[in-house]
C-alpha positions as CSV (number, residue, x, y, z in Angstrom):
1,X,83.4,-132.2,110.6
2,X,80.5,-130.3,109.7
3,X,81.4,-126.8,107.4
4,X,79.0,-123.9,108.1
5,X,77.8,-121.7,105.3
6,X,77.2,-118.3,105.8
7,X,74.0,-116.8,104.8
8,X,74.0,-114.1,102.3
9,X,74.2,-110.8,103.2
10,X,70.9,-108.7,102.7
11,X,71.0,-106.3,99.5
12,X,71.2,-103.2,101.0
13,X,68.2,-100.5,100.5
14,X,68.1,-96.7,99.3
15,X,68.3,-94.5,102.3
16,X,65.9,-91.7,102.6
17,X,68.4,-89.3,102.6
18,X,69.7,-90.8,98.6
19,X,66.3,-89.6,97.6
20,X,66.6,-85.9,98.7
21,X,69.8,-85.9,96.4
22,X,69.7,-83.2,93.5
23,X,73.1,-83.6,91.4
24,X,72.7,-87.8,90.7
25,X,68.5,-87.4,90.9
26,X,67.1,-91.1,88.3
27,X,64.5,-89.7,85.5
28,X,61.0,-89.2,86.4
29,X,59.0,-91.1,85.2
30,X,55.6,-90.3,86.5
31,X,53.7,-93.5,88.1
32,X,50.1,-94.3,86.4
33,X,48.8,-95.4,89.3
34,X,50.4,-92.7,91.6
35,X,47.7,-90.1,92.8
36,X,48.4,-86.5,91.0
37,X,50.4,-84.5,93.2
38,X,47.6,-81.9,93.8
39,X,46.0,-84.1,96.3
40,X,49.4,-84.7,98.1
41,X,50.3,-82.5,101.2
42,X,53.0,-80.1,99.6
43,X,54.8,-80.0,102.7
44,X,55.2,-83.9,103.0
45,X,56.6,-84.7,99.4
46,X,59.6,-85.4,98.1
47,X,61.9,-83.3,95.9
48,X,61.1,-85.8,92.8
49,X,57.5,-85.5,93.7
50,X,57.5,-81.5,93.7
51,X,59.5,-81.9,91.2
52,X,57.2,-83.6,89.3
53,X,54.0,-81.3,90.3
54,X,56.1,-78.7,89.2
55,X,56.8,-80.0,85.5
56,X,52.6,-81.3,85.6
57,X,51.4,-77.7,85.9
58,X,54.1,-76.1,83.5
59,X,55.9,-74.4,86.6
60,X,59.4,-73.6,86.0
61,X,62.4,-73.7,88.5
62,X,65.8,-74.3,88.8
63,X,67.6,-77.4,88.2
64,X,69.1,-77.5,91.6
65,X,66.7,-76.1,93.7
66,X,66.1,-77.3,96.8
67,X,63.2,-78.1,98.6
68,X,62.2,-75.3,100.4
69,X,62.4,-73.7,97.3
70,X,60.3,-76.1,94.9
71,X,57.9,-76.2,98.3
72,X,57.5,-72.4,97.5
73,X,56.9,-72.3,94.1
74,X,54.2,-75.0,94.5
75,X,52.4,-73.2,97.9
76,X,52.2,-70.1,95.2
77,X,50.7,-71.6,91.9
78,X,48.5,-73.6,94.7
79,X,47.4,-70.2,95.9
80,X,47.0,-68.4,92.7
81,X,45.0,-71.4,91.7
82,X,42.7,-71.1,94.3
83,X,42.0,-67.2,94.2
84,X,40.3,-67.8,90.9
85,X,36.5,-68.3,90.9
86,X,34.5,-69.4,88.2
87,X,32.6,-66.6,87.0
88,X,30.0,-67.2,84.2
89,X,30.1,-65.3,81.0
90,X,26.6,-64.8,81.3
91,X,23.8,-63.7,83.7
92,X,20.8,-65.9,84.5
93,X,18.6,-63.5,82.8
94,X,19.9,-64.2,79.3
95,X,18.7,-68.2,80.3
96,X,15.2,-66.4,80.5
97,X,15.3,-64.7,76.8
98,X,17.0,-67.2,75.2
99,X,14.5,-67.8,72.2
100,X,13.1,-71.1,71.5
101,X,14.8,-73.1,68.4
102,X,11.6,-74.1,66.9
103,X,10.5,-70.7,66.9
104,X,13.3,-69.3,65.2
105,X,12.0,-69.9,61.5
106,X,8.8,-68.3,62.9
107,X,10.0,-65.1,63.8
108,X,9.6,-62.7,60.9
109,X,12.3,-60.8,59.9
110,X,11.0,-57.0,60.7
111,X,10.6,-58.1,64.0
112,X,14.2,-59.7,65.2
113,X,15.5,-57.1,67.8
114,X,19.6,-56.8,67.9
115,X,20.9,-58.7,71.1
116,X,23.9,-57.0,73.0
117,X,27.2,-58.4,72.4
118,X,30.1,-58.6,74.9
119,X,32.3,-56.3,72.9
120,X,29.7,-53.0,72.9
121,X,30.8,-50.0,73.8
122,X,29.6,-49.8,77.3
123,X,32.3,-52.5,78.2
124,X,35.0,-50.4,79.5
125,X,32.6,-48.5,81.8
126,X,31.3,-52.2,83.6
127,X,35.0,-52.8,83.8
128,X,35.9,-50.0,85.7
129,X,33.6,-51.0,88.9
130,X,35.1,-54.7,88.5
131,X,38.6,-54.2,88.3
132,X,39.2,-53.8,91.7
133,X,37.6,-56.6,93.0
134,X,39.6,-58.7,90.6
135,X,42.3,-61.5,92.4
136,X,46.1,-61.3,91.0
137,X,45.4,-64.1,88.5
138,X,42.0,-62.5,87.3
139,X,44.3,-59.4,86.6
140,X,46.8,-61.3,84.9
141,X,44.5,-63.1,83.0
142,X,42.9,-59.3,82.1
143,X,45.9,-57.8,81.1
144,X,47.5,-61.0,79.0
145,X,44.2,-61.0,76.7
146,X,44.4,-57.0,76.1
147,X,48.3,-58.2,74.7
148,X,49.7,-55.6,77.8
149,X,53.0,-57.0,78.8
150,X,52.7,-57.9,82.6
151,X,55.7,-57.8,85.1
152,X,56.6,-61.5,86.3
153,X,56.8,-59.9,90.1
154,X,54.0,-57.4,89.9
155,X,52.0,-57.1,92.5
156,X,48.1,-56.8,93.0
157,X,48.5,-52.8,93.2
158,X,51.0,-52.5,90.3
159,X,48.5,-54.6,88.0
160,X,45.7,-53.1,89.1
161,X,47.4,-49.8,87.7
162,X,48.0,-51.0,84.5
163,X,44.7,-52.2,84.3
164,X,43.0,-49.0,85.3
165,X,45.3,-47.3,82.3
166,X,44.1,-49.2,79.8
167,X,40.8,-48.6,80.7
168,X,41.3,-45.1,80.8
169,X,42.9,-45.4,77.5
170,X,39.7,-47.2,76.3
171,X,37.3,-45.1,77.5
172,X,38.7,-41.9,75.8
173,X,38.9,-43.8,72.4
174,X,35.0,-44.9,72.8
175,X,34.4,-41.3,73.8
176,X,35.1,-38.8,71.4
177,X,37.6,-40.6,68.6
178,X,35.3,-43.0,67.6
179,X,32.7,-39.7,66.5
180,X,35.6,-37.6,65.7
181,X,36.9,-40.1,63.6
182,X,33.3,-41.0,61.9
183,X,32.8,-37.1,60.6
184,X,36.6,-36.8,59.2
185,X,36.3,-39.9,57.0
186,X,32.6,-38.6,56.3
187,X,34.3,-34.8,55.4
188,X,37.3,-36.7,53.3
189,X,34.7,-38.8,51.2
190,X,32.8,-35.9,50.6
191,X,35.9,-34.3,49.0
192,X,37.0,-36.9,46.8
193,X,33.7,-36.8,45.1
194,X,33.5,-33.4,44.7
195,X,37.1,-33.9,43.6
196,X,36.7,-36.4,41.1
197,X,33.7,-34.7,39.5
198,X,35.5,-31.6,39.0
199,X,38.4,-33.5,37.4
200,X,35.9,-34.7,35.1
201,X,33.8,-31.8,34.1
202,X,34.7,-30.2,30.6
203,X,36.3,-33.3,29.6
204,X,36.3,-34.6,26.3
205,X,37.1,-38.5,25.0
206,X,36.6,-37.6,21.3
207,X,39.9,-36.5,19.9
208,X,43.0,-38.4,19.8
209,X,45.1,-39.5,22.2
210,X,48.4,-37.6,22.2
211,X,51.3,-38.6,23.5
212,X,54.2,-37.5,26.0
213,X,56.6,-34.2,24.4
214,X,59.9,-35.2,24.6
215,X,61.0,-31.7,24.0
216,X,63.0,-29.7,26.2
217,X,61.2,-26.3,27.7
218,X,64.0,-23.5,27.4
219,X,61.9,-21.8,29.6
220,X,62.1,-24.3,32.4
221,X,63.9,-23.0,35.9
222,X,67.8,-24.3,35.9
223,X,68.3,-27.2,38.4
224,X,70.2,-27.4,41.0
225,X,70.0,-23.7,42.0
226,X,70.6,-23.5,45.9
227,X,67.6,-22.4,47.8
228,X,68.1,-20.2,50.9
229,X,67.3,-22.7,53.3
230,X,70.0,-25.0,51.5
231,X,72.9,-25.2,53.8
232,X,75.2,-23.4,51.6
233,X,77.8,-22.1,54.0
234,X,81.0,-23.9,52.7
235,X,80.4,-21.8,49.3
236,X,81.1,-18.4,51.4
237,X,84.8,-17.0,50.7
238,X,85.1,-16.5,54.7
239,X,84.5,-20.2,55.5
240,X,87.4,-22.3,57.2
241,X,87.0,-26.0,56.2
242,X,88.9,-26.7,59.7
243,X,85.4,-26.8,61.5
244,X,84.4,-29.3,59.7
245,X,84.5,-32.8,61.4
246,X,85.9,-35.7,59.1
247,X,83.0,-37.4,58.2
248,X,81.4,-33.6,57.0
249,X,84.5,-33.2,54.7
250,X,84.4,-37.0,53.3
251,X,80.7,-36.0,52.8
252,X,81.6,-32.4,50.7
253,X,84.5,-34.4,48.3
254,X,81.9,-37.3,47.5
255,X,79.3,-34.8,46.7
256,X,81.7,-33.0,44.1
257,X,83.3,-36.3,42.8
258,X,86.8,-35.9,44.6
259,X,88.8,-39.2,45.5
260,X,89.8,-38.8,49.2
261,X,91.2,-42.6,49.2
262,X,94.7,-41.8,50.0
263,X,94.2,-39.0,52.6
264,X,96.0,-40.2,56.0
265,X,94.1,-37.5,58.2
266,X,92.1,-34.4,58.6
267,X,94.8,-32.0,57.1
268,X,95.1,-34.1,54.1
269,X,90.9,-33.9,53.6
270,X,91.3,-30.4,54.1
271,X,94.1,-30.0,51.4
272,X,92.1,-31.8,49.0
273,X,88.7,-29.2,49.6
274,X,91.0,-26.5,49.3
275,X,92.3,-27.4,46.0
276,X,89.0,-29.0,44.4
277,X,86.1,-27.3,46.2
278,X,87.0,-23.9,46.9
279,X,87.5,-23.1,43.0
280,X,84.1,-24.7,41.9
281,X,82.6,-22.1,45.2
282,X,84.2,-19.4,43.3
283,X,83.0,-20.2,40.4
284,X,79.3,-21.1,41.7
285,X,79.2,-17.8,43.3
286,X,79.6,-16.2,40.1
287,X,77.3,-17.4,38.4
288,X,74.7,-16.8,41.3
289,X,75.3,-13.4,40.5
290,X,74.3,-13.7,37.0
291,X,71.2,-15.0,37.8
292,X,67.9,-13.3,38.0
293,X,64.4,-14.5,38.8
294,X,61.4,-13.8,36.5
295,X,57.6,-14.4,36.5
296,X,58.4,-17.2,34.7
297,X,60.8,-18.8,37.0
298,X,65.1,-18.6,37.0
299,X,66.6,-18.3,33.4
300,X,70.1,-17.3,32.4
301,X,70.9,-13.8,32.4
């Protein structure tokens, strides 16, 4: 009797459907030989594959996004991409004045003419008339060198706004600060000089240098004499310390040295003012009163 053998069974292969799976998703790693993903139909990959496109151009998304989602970030930087046109820093006239290199050394130096730069003053103004015929990522790409922070959902009108004020906020500098500014510092200069030289005038190096009196003036104005737009009021004999919040009284006992530490509440605060600050008030009033001002300043009576 002859036994039969069964043949093997036939490994089985990953579904189509395993590969749209986002939770259990293998690494990416990106295939050498693999065409980039920009040539690729978007609509016809597969999540790794916009995933992948995604990650290549420095797109952000979610981590389990689906495809329609990852289709529509793609479709958008694809677009954005696309709106851009190269536009050449430099007209086709300057290629017609562009001096010759082996003339250079020739040129004498009374004769080299100043060449425009991009960043003259007449910038702003050829800005103005481009601005609106900028795309959305011309605009961003405006606004991000200027350092002007730019919504992440702006659209065309609201950057086209924001451009247009900074321009305005351009123009007005170029227009009348930049002079303004030129004849202050011109005006400022001219009075340090005359300053200086009339600090100087009548002076004399030739006696000795003398050095700082460390006498006291009697004739000196007393310190700490309130001025009337000092807020004086808790010195009044009619003032009630019960308006004052807490903080305000801690405030008043620091200032006059008083320990409030074991207060419990606003009654004890006020207790302690009572007792410690309305005597020294007293006693400040008084000697207000025997005070008097003189041409040469507040002495004691």
């Amino acid at each position: 009797m002859v036994r039969q053998v069964r043949p093997p069974k036939p490994t089985p292969t990953t579904s189509a459907s395993a590969t749209l799976r986002e939770d259990n998703d293998p690494p990416n790693i990106p295939d050498q030989s693999a065409p980039p993903a920009i040539d690729l139909d978007i609509n016809v990959m597969t999540v790794a594959q916009l995933r992948q496109h995604l990650r290549a151009h420095s797109i952000r998304f979610p981590s389990r996004a689906r495809k329609a989602e990852l289709v529509r970030l793609a479709a958008e930087h694809r677009r954005e991409t696309f709106d851009v046109k190269f536009e050449p820093d430099f007209s086709t006239d300057s290629l017609e004045t562009t001096p010759d290199p082996t003339t250079a050394d020739q040129t004498p130096l009374d004769e080299e003419t100043s060449q425009p730069t991009s960043t003259s003053l007449n910038a702003p103004a050829a800005l103005a008339q481009d601005v609106e015929t900028m795309t959305i990522a011309q605009l961003r790409a405006y606004l991000q060198d200027h350092a002007i922070h730019v919504p992440s959902r702006a659209r065309k009108a609201q950057l086209l706004e924001i451009a247009k004020e900074h321009h305005a906020r351009s123009s007005d500098i170029q227009a009348g600060d930049m002079t303004t500014l030129s004849a202050q510092l011109s005006h400022l200069s001219i009075e340090a000089d005359q300053a200086i030289a009339d600090s100087t005038t009548d002076a004399s190096t030739d006696g000795p240098i003398t050095g700082v009196s460390t006498e006291v003036d009697t004739n000196a104005p007393l310190p700490n004499i309130p001025n009337p737009t000092d807020d004086i009021s808790y010195l009044h004999a009619s003032f009630n310390p019960t308006f004052l919040t807490i903080p305000k009284l801690r405030n008043l006992l620091s200032a006059h040295e008083v320990t409030y530490t074991k207060a419990k509440n606003k009654a004890d605060l006020i207790q302690l003012f009572d007792a410690n600050i309305v005597p020294r008030a007293a006693a400040t009033i008084q000697a207000m009163s025997t005070v008097e001002k003189t041409d040469e300043g507040i002495v004691d009576a």
